[in-house]
GUGUMI-730308 format. One record per residue (C-alpha): residue number from 0; residue in three letters; x, z, y. Coordinates in nm, 3 decimals, decimal comma, m for minus. Layout:
NUM;ALA;X;Z;Y
...
This chain:
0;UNK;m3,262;m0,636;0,448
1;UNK;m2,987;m0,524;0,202
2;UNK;m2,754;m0,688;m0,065
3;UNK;m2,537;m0,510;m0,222
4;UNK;m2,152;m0,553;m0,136
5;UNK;m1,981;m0,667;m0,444
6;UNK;m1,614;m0,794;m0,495
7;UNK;m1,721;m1,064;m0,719
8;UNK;m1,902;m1,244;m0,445
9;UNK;m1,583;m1,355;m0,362
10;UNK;m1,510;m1,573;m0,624
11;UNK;m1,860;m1,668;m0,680
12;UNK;m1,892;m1,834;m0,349
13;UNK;m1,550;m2,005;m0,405
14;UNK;m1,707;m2,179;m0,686
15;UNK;m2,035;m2,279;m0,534
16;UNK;m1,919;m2,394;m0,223
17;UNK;m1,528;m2,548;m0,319
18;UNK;m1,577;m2,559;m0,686
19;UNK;m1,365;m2,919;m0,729
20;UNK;m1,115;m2,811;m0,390
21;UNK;m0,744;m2,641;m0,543
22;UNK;m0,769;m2,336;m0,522
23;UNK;m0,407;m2,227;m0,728
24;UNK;m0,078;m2,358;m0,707
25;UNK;0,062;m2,155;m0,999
26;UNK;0,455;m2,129;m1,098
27;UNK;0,431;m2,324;m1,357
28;UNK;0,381;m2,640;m1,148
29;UNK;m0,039;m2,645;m1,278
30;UNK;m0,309;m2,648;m0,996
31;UNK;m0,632;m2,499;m1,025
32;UNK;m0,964;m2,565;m0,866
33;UNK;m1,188;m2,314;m0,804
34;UNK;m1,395;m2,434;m1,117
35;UNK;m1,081;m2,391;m1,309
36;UNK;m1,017;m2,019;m1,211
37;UNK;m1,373;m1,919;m1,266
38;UNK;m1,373;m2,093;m1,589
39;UNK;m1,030;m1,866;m1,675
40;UNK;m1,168;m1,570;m1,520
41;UNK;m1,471;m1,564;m1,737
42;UNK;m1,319;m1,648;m2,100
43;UNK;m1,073;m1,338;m1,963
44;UNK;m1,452;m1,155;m1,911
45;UNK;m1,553;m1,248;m2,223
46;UNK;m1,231;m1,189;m2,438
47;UNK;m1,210;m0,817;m2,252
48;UNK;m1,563;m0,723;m2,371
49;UNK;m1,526;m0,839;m2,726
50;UNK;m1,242;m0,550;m2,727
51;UNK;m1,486;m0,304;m2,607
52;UNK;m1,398;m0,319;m2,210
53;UNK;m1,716;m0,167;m2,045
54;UNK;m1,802;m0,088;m1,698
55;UNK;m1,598;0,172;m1,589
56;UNK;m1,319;0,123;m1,805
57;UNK;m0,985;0,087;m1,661
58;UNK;m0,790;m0,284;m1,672
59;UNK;m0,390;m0,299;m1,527
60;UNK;m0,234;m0,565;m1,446
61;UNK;0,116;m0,581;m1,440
62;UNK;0,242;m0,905;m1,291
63;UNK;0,438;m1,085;m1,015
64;UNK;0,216;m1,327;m0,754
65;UNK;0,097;m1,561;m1,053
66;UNK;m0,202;m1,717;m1,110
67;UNK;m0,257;m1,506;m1,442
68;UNK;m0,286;m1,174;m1,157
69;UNK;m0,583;m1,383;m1,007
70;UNK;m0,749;m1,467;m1,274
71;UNK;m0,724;m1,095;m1,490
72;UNK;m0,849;m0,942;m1,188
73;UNK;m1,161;m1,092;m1,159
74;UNK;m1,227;m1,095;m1,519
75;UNK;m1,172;m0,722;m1,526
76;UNK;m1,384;m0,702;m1,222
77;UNK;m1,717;m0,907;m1,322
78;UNK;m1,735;m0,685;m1,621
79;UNK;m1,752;m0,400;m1,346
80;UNK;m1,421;m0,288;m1,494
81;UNK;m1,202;m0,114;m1,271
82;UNK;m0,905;m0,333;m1,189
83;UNK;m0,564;m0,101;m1,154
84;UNK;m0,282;m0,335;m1,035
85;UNK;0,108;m0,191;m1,127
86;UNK;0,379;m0,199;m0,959
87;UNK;0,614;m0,404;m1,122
88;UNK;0,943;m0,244;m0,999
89;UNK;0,837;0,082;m1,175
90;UNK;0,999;0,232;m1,456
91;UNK;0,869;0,306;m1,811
92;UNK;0,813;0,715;m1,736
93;UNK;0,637;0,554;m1,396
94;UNK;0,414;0,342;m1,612
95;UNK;0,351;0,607;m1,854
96;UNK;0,195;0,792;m1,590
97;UNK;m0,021;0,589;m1,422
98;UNK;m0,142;0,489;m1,708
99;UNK;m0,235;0,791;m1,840
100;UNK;m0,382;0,932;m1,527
101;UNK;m0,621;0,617;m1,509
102;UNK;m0,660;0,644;m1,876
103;UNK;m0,612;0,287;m1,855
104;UNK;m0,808;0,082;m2,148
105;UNK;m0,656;m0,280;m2,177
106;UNK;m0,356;m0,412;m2,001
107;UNK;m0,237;m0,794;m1,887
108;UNK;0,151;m0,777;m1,841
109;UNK;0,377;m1,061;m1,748
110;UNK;0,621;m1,111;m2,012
111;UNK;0,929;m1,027;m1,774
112;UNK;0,779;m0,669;m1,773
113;UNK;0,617;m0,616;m2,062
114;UNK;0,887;m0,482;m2,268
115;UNK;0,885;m0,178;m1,994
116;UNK;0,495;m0,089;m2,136
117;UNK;0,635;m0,152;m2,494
118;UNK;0,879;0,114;m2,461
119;UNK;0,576;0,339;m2,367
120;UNK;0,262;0,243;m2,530
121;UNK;0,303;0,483;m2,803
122;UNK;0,233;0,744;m2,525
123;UNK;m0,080;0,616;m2,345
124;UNK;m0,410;0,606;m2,473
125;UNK;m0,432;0,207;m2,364
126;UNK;m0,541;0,036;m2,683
127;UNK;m0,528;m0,387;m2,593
128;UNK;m0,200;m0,554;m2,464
129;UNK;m0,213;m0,881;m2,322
130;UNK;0,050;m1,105;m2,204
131;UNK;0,128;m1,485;m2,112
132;UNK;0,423;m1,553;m2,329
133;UNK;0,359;m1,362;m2,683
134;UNK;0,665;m1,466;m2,811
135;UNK;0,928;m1,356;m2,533
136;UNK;0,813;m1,000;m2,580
137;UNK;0,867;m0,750;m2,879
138;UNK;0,585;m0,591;m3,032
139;UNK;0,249;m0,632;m3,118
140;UNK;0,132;m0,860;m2,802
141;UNK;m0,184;m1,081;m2,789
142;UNK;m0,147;m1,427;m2,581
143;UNK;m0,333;m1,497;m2,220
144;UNK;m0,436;m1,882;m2,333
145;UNK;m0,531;m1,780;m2,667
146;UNK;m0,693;m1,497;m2,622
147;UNK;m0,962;m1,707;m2,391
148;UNK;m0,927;m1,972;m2,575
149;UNK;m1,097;m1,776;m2,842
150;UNK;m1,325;m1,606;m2,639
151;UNK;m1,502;m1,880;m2,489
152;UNK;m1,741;m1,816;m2,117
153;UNK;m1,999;m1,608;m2,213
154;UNK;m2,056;m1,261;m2,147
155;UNK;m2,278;m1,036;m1,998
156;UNK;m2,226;m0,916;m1,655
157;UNK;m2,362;m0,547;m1,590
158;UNK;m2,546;m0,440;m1,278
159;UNK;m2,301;m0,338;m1,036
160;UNK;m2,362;m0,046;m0,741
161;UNK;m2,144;m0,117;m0,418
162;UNK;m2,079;0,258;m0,421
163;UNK;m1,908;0,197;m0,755
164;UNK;m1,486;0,225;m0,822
165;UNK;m1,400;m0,098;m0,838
166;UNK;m1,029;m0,097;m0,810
167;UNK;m0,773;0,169;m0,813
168;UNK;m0,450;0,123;m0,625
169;UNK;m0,170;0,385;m0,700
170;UNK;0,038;0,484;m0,394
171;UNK;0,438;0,506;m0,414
172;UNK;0,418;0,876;m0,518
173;UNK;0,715;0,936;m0,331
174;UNK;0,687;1,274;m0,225
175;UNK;0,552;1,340;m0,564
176;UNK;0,349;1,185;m0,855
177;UNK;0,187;0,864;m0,765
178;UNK;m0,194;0,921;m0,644
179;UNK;m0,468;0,672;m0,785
180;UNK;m0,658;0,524;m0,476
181;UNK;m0,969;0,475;m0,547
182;UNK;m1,192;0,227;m0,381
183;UNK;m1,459;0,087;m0,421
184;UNK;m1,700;m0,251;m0,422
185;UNK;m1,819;m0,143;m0,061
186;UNK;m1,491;m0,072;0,043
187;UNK;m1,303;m0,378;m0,094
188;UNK;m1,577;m0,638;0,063
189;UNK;m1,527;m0,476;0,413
190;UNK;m1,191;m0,486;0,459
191;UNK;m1,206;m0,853;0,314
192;UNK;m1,376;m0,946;0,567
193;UNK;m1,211;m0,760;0,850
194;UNK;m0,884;m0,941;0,758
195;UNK;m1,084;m1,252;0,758
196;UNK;m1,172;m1,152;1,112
197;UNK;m0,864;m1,063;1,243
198;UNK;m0,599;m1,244;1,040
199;UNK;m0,814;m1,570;1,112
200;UNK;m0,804;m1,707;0,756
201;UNK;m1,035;m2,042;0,726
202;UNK;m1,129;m2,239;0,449
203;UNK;m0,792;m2,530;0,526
204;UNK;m0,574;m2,214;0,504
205;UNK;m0,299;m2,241;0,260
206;UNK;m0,158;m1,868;0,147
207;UNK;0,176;m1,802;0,044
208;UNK;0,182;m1,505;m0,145
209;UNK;0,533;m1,390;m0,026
210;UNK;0,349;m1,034;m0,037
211;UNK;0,286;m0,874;m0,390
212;UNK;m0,071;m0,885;m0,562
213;UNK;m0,046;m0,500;m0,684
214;UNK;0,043;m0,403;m0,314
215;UNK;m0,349;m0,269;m0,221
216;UNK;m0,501;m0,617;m0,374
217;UNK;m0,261;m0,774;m0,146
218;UNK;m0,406;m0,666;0,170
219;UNK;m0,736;m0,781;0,029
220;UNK;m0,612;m1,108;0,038
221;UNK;m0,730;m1,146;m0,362
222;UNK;m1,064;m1,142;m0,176
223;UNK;m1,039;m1,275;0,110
224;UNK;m0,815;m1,581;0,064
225;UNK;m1,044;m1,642;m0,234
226;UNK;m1,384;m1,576;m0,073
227;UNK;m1,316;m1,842;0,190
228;UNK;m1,233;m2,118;m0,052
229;UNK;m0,850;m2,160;0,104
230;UNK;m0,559;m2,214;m0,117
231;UNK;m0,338;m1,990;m0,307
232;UNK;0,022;m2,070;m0,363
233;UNK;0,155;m1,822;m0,628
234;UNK;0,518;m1,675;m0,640
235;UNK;0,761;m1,471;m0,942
236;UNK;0,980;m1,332;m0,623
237;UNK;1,096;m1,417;m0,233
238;UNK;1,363;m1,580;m0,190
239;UNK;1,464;m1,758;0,175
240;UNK;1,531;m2,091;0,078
241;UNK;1,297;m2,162;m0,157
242;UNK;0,975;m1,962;0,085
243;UNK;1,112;m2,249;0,349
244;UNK;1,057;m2,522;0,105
245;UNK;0,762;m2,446;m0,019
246;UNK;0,603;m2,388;0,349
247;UNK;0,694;m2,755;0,414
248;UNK;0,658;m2,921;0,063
249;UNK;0,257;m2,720;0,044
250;UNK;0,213;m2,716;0,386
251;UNK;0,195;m2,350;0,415
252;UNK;m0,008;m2,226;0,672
253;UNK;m0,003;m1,855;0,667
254;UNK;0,176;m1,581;0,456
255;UNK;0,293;m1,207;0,490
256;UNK;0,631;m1,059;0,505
257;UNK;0,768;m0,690;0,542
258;UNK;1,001;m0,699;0,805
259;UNK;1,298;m0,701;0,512
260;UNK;1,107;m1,049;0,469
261;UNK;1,147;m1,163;0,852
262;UNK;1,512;m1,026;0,787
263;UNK;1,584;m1,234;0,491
264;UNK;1,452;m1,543;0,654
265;UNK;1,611;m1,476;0,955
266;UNK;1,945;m1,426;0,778
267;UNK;1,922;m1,781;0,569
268;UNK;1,795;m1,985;0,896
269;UNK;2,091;m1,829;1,060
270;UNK;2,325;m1,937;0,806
271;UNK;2,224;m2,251;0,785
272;UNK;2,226;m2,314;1,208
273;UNK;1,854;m2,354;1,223
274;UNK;1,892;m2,668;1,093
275;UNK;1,623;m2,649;0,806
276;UNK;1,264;m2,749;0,874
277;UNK;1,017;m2,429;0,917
278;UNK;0,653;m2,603;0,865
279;UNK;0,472;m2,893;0,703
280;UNK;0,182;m3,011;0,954
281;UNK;0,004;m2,710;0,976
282;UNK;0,071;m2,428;1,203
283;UNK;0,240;m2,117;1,054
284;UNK;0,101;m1,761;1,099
285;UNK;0,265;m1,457;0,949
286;UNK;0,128;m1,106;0,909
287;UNK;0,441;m0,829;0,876
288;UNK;0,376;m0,397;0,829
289;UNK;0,496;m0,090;0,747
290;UNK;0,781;0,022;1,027
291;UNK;0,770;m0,222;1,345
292;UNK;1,027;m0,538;1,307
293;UNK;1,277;m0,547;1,565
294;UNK;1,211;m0,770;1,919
295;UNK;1,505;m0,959;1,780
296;UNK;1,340;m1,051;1,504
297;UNK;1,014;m1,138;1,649
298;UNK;1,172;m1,334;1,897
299;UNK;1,342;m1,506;1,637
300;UNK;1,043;m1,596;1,444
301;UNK;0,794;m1,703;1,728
302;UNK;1,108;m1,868;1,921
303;UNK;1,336;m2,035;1,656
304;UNK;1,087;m2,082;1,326
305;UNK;0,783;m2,182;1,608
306;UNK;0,552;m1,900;1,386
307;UNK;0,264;m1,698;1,533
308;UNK;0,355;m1,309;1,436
309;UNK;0,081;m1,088;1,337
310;UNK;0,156;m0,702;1,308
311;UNK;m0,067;m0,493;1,177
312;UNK;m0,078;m0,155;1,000
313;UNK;m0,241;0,054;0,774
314;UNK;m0,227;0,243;0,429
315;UNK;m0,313;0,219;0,062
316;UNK;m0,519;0,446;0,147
317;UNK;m0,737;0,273;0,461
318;UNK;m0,791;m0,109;0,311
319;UNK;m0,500;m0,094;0,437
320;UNK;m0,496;m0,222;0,750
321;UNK;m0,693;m0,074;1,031
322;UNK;m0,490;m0,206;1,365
323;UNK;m0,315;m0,517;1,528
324;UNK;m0,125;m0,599;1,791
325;UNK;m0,297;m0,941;1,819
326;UNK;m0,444;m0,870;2,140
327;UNK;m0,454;m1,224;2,309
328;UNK;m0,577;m1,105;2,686
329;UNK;m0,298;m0,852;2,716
330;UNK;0,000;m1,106;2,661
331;UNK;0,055;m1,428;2,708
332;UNK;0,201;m1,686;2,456
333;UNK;0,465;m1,797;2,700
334;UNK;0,631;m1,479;2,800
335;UNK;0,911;m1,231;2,672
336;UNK;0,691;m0,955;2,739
337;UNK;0,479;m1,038;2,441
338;UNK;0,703;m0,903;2,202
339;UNK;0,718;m0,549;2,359
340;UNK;0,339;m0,573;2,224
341;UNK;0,388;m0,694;1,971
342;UNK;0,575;m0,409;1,832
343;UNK;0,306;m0,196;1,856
344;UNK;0,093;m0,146;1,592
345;UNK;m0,177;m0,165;1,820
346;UNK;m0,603;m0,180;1,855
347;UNK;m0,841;m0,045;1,587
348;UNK;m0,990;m0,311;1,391
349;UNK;m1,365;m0,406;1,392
350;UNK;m1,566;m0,107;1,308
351;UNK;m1,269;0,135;1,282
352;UNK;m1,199;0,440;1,483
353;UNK;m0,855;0,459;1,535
354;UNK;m0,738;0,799;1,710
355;UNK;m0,400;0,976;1,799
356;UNK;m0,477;1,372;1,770
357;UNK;m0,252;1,688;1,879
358;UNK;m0,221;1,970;1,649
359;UNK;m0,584;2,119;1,717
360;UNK;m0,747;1,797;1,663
361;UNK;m0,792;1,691;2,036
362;UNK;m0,717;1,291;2,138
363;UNK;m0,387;1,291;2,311
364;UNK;m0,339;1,099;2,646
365;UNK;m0,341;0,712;2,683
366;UNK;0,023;0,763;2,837
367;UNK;0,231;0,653;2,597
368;UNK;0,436;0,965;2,588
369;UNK;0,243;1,232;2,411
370;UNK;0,286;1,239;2,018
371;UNK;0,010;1,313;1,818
372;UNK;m0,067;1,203;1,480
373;UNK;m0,279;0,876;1,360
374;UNK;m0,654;0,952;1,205
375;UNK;m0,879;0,654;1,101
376;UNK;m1,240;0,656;0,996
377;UNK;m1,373;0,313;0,918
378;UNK;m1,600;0,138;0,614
379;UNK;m1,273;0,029;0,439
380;UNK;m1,112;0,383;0,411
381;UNK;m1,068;0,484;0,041
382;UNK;m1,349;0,714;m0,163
383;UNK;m1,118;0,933;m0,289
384;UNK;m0,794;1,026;m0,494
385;UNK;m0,829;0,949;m0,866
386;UNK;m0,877;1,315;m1,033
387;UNK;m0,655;1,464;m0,701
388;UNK;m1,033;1,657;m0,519
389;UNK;m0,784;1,886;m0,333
390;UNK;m0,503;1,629;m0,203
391;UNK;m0,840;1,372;m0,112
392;UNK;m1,026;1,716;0,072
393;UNK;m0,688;1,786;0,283
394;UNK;m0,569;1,437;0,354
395;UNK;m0,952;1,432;0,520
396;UNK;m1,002;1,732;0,677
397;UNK;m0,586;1,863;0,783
398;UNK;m0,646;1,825;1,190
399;UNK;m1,004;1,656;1,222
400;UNK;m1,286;1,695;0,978
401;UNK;m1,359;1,372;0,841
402;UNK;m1,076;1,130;0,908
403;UNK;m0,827;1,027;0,704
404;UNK;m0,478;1,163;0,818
405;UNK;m0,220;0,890;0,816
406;UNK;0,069;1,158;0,812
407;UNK;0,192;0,889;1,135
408;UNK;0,283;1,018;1,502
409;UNK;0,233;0,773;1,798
410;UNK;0,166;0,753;2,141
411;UNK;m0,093;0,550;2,314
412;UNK;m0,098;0,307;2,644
413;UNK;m0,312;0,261;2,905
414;UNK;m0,492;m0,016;2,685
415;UNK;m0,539;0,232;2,390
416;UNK;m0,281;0,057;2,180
417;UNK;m0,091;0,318;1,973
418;UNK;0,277;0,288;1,875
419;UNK;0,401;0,446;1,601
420;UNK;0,727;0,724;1,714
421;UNK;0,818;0,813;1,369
422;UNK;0,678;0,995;1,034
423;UNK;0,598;1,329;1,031
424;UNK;0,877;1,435;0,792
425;UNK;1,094;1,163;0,956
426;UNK;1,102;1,311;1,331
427;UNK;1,469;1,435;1,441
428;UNK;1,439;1,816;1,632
429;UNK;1,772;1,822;1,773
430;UNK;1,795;2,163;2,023
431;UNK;1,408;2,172;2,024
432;UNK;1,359;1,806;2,148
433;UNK;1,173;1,603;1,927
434;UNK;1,353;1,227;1,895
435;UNK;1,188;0,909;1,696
436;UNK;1,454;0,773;1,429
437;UNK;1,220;0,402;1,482
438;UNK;1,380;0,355;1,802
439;UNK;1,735;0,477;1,726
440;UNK;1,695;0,245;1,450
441;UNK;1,546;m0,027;1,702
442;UNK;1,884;0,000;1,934
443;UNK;2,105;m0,002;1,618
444;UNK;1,963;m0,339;1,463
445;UNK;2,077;m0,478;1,863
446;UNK;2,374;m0,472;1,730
447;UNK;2,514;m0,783;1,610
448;UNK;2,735;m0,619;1,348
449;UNK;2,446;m0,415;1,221
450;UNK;2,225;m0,568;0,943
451;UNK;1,991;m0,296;0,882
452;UNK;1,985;0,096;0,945
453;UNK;1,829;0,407;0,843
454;UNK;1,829;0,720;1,095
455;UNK;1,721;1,033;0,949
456;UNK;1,812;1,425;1,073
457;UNK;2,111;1,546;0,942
458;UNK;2,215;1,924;0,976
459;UNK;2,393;2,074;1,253
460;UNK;2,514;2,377;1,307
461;UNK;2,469;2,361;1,694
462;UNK;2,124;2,149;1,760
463;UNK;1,959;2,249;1,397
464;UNK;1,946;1,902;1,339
465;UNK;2,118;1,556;1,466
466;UNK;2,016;1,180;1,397
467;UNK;2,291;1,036;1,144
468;UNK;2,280;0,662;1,023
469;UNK;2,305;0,467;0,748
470;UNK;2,437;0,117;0,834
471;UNK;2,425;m0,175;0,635
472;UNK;2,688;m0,388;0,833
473;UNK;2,546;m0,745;0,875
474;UNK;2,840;m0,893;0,672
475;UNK;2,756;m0,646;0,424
476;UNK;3,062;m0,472;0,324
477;UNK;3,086;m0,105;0,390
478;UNK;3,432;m0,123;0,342
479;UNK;3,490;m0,379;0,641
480;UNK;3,198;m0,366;0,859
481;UNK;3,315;m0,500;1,131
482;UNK;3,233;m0,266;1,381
483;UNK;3,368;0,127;1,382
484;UNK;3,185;0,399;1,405
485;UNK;3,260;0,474;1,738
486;UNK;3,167;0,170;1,894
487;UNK;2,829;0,226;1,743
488;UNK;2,829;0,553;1,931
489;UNK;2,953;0,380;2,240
490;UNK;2,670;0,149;2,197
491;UNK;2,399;0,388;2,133
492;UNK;2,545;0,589;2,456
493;UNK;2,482;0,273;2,656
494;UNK;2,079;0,226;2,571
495;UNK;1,941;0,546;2,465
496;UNK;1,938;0,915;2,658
497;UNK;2,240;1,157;2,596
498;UNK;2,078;1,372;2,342
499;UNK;1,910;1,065;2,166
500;UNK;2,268;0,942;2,059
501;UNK;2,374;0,916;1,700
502;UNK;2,711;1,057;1,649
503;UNK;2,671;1,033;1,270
504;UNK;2,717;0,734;1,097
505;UNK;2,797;0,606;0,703
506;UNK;2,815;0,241;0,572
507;UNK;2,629;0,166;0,341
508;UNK;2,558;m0,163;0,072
509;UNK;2,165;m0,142;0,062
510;UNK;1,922;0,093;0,165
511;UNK;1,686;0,256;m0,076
512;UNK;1,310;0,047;m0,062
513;UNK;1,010;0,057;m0,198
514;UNK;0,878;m0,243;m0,342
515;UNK;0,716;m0,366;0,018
516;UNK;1,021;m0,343;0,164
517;UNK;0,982;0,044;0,318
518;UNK;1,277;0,254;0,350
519;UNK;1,277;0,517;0,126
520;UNK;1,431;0,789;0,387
521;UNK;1,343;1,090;0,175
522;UNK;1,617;0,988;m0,090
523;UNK;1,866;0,963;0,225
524;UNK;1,698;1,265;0,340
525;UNK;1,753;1,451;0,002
526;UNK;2,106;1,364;m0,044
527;UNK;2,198;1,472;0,352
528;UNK;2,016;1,840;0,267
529;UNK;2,110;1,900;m0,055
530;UNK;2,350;2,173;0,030
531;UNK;2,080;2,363;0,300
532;UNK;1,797;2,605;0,235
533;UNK;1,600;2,397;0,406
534;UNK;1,496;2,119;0,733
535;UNK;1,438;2,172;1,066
536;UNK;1,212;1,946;1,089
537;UNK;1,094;2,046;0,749
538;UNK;1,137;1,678;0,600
């Protein structure tokens, strides 16, 4: 027998099964049941298609971890309307873009950035604006509450295909323009329930969203989260103090955190002596990505804040996430060895082939030494690129035929858990021998004077190329860092092989991120080779 995999399920369910239980703790200090965010979700349904919002059509949603992100989505989405979350650190000419490319129809925007769409909407071919505070924003705005106030709970939901585009997720674009990810009902309800798998998420859950909405549907947690009838508690930004209240004042029981995140919180609980309360009743569980976190900060986290760390990896691009390092019969709870493991990014998840491939396509060696690059194939891998048939044919087809190419080189252990060595563009060939800036970075961040750093290859007249990096000192002034640059040498001589050791170093204030937190090396990479025909490495 067959049903047909369809995101709205999600919320459905929620209401049939948990229909009086909270499901939204919104900013504004309202909770929601499940009832009550249906109810929202369908005047949204209704008030879309009295504008003409068809299946197909394209609805953005630009807007910080709120409850009005929750309930646009899956208004846009039970009209079979393609939901196309923005990121809200963009700039107008990013905006202007996207939505363009999506030819995006009808837009919700929080009224913090919805003057950055004003400046622009005389250039896209979006006709409806929507916010939640008419009044704080300039122009010609419609408001949230009245708009489905008006609209009332009726409308008509089409037939919906599994195979259809249901949501398009733009990535970063920063080796160019942003590419529209398109994915689609099928796609979305796997991965929802993968992460339900692996991430353990239970109907007494309580989710902080500490990780933003727009970032790939929030790791499917829109779904997921929802799906299960567990508790959202919505956020307008992260900051340490207040994500440690709220854990103990809602009894938070898991959230997610870039490794900036575990930083941050590290940082504030560190300040304050550890003496601030890290959970309510429940348990805490927190999922982290993109570049591994430190063992200092793990330890930290599992040892001082008594949290159970999840890492786990992916790409806009694969769900995202396709591996963890959650691998309970290779470690045990008790021992330092654990977080060695934990580093990794670790096994495939259910249903996903996970492999690390040389340069003709064959599976490197389970010896943890042999660099290849990362290729996935699993039911929660994108469709396609939005309009982009040549980038989606080559980032399918560059080594193996069929996989998607994570543009990732790792090695893999003896248990077939891979470890990510470095980005393509982001390994170091100094003298021919290739050298991983993550774990030049790794032995930096041991330093107690080092807050954060970037290693990227810098040019050198003798080796072609040499690591050089950029330190944010832990007291955060450049100007006094309170270490010199030698020592830092002196220190890197100590724990990493002679030609691994960065000689180059520059303090820095902050380090160029993305929005989740990701170092944005090519801007450091850009500014170190400005001057040189060209990379190495070819960065």
């Amino acid at each position: 027998m067959e049903k047909p995999l369809l995101v709205t399920d999600f919320l459905d369910r929620a209401r049939k099964y948990y229909g009086e239980e909270e499901a939204v703790v919104a900013t504004t200090g309202e909770r929601f049941t499940y009832d009550e965010l249906g109810e929202r979700a369908d005047r949204f349904s209704a008030a879309l298609q009295q504008r003409g919002i068809e299946k197909g059509d394209r609805v953005a949603v630009l807007d910080p971890n709120t409850h009005y992100h929750l309930a646009a989505a899956y208004g846009s989405m039970q009209l079979g309307a393609v939901h196309t979350p923005l990121n809200y650190r963009l700039t107008p000419d990013d905006f202007a873009y996207i939505l363009s490319d999506a030819e995006v129809d009808a837009i919700f925007a929080d009224y913090e950035y919805a003057d950055r769409i004003e400046a622009i909407r005389d250039e896209v071919p979006t006709e409806t604006f929507i916010t939640n505070d008419a009044d704080a924003v300039d122009g010609d705005w419609e408001s949230f509450e009245e708009v489905i106030e008006d609209a009332g709970t009726d409308y008509d939901r089409p037939e919906m295909d599994e195979s259809d585009v249901i949501t398009i997720n733009y990535t970063s674009g920063t080796t160019g323009d942003p590419k529209g990810v398109c994915r689609t009902h099928r796609t979305e309800t796997i991965h929802a329930y993968l992460i339900t798998v692996h991430q353990e998420i239970t109907d007494d859950d309580v989710y902080l969203w500490t990780l933003p909405m727009f970032h790939v549907n929030g790791w499917g947690h829109i779904y997921a989260i929802t799906g299960m009838g567990a508790k959202h508690v919505c956020t307008r930004g992260v900051d340490a103090e207040w994500i440690f209240d709220t854990v103990v004042d809602e009894d938070v029981s898991y959230m997610c955190g870039a490794p900036t995140v575990l930083n941050m919180l590290s940082d504030h609980y560190d300040e304050n002596d550890g003496d601030i309360p890290t959970s309510g009743e429940n348990d805490v569980r927190i999922a982290t990505a993109g570049s591994a976190p430190p063992e200092a900060t793990i330890r930290t986290v599992e040892d001082e804040f008594d949290w159970y760390l999840k890492h786990v990896y992916g790409a806009t691009e694969t769900g995202p996430l396709i591996t963890t390092s959650d691998a309970k019969r290779l470690f045990d709870d008790d021992s330092s060895a654990r977080f060695k493991i934990k580093k990794r990014q670790g096994l495939g998840y259910l249903g996903t082939e996970v492999r690390v491939v040389d340069e003709d396509g064959n599976d490197v060696p389970r010896d943890d030494a042999t660099i290849g690059e990362i290729v996935v194939r699993g039911n929660q891998v994108m469709d396609k690129y939005w309009n982009k048939p040549e980038q989606t044919e080559q980032a399918f087809n560059d080594r193996v035929e069929g996989y998607y190419h994570m543009g990732d080189l790792a090695t893999v252990d003896d248990n077939g858990m891979i470890s990510i060595q470095d980005r393509k563009k982001d390994i170091i060939i100094s003298g021919g021998e290739n050298i991983s800036s993550i774990e030049l970075e790794d032995t930096l961040f041991e330093h107690d004077a080092v807050g954060s750093a970037a290693v990227i290859p810098s040019p050198s007249e003798e080796w072609g190329e040499t690591p050089k990096a950029f330190v944010v000192p832990d007291n955060g002034d450049p100007e006094e860092p309170g270490v010199t640059k030698e020592e830092l040498k002196e220190f890197c001589e100590d724990n990493l092989a002679g030609y691994k050791v960065v000689r180059r170093f520059e303090f820095v204030e902050e380090l160029p991120t993305t929005s989740t937190g990701k170092v944005q090396k090519y801007e450091l990479r850009e500014q170190e080779w400005e001057d040189e025909d060209q990379m190495v490495g070819q960065g």
